[in-house]
N, C-alpha and C positions, 0 to 999 in steps of 0.2 A: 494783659495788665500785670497779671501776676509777675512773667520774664519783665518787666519793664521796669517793676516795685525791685526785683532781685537785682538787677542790674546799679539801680539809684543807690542800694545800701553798698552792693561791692564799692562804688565809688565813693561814696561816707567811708567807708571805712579805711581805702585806701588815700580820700583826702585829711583822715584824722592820725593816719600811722605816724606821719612826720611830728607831728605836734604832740603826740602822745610820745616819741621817740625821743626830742625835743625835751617834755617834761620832767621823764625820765633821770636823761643826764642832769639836768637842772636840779634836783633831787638826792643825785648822788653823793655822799657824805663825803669830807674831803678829810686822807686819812691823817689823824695828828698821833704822832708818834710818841713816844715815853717822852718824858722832859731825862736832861743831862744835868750831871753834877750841880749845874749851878741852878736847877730848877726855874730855867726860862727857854733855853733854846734845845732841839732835837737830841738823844741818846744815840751818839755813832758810834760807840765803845765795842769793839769784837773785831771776830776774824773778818776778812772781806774775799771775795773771788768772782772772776766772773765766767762765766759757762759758753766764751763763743772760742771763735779762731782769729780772735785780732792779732795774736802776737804771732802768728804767722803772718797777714796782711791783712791792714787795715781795711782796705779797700774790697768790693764784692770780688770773690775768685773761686774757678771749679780746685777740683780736686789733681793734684800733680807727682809726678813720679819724686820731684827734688825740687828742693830753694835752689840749688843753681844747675845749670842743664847747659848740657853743648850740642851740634847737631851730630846726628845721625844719619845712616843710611838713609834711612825715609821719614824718619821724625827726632825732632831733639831726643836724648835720653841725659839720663844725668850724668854730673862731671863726674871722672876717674876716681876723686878722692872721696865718694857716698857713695860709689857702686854697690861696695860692700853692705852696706847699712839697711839697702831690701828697700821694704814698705816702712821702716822705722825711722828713713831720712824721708817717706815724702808727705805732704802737705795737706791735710784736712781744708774739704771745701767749707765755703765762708761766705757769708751773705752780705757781712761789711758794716761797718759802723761809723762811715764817714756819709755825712748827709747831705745827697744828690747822688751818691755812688762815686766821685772823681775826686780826686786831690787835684784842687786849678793850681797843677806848676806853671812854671814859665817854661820857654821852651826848653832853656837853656838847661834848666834845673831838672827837668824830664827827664833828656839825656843823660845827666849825671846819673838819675834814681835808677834808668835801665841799666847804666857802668855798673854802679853798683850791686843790681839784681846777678850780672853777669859775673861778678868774681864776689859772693857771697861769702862765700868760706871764709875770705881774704880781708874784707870791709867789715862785717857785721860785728860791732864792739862788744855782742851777746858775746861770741865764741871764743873772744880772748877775756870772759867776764869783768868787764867793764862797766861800771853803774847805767842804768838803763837810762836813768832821766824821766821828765815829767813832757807828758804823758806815758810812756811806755810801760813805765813799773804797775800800773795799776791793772794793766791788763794780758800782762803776763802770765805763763801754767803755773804761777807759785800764789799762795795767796799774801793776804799783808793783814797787819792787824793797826786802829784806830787806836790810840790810849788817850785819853778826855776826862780833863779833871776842868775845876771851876774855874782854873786860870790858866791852862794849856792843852795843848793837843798836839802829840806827838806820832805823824805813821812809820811801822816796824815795817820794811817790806822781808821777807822770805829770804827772797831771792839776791845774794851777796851782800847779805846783812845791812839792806838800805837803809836810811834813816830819813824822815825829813822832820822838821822841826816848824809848824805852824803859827807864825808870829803874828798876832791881834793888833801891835804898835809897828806901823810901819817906820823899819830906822833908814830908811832912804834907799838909794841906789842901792845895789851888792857891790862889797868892794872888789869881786873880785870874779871872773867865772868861774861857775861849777859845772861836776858832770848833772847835780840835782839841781841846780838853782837855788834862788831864794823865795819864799812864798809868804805869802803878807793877806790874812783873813779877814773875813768878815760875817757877819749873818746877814741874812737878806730876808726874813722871813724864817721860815724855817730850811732855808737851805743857806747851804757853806760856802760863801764863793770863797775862791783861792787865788790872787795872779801871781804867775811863778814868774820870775826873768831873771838872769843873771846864768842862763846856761850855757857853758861851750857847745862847740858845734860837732863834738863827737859821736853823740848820742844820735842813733836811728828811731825810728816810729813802730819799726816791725821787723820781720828778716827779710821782708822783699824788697829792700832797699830804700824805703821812703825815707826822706831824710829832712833837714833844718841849718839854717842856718845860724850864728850867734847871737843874730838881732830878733830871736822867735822870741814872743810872749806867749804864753798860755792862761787862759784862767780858765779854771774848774768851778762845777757848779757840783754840791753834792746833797740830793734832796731825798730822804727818806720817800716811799712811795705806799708801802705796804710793813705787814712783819716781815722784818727779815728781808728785806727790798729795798734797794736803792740808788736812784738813778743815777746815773755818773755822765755828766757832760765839759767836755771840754774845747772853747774855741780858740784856733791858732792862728793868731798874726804874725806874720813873716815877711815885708815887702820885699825881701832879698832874694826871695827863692817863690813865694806865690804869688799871683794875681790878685787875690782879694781874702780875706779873711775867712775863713771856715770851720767849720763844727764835726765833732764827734761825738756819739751818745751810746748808752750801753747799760745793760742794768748790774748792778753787783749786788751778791747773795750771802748771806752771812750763815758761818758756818755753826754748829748746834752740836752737842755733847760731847764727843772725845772729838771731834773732828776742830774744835776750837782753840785749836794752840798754833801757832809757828812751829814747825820744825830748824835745822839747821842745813843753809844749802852756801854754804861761803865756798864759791867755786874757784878762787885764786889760783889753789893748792893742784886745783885739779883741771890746772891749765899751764902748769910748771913745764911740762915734755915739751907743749905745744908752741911756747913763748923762748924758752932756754933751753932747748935737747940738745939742737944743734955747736952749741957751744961745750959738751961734754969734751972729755978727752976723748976719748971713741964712742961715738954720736953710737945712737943704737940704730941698728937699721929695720 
């Protein structure tokens, strides 16, 4: 009787874990963040960064010798032009921040995104720095900074001195494409949605070649989560190049004492050899 009493409680107790687990979450406080300038919606004002390897590839990936690789004797190794570069050209593994694990291309668009994986050097708009675009910029190695006052909100990216300019009144179409697009806000609660459109189709998603076409929409969701946390999602409609609509999510981490400034990375200058050498009067070799 005694084993039989002992047995009845394991089972109490194990048919109360759920419900007590249950209560738990039910209980948990939901976190509300400083109020902003205008003391009604979230404080996003500071530096931003976020701590994976998306801007290497979005998508889940091990760890590799190089972004671009030819074959080998017995296994790819990298192209001729990153030989030199070591472990300094190759690619931190990545768990991935697109959800499901796959980008649904089309077939057609696959093959391009492996063209492009294949002469990397040669396609990726980073390496002749060229404006990353939306999504890209935000999960780049550079950070970016938030400016939020009662009537605007401006992001500084890092990296080739981006700008975007977040407009509350939507003035219609973009007249015109960009490599950033135009993005037109709103609150939703206390998160930021953003739909960007009006981007050329230059702009990639990563260095592994994922790419977009000019009829991509994006909209961003940006929802404080904790201190100093905040979620960053963004989903991408493309019917030119995807199957279906899809999402990307990722946390970004605000930076704290000296570490809170933009630096300057305006890489134009330091792509001069690389865009114009060849046209020197004697090219340097």
């Amino acid at each position: 009787m005694i084993r039989i009493a002992a047995a009845l409680a394991v089972v109490g107790l194990l048919a109360a874990a759920p419900a007590a687990e249950a209560q738990t979450k039910a209980k948990a406080p939901i976190y509300h963040a400083p109020r902003g300038p205008d003391g009604k919606h979230p404080d996003l004002n500071g530096v931003w960064q976020v701590m994976n390897s998306a801007g290497w590839n979005i998508e889940p990936h091990a760890a590799s010798a190089a972004l671009q690789m030819r074959p080998g004797p017995f296994v790819p190794v990298p192209a001729k032009a990153v030989v030199a570069l070591g472990a300094v050209g190759s690619v931190p593994a990545g768990l991935g921040v697109v959800e499901g694990g796959e980008i649904p291309y089309k077939p057609e668009a696959k093959t391009r995104r492996d063209e492009n994986r294949a002469d990397y050097l040669a396609r990726d708009p980073e390496v002749k720095c060229y404006l990353p675009g939306v999504p890209r910029a935000n999960y780049m190695h550079l950070p970016f900074q938030i400016f939020q006052s009662e009537s605007a909100t401006i992001i500084a990216y890092e990296y080739a001195g981006a700008v975007r300019n977040l407009m509350f009144k939507d003035p219609g179409p973009a007249p015109v494409d960009s490599w950033m697009g135009q993005s037109v806000a709103k609150w939703d609660g206390d998160t930021l949605v953003v739909t960007v459109t009006g981007m050329n189709d230059s702009t990639w998603f990563d260095r592994a070649g994922n790419f977009h076409s000019d009829q991509m929409t994006v909209v961003e969701r940006w929802t404080p989560t904790g201190p100093g946390v905040m979620r960053y999602e963004a989903t991408i409609t493309d019917p030119e190049t995807f199957t279906r609509p899809w999402k990307m999510s990722m946390n970004l981490y605000k930076h704290v004492g000296e570490d809170a400034r933009l630096g300057q990375f305006k890489c134009v200058e330091f792509v001069e050899e690389l865009m114009y050498g060849s046209l020197r009067k004697e090219p340097l070799k």
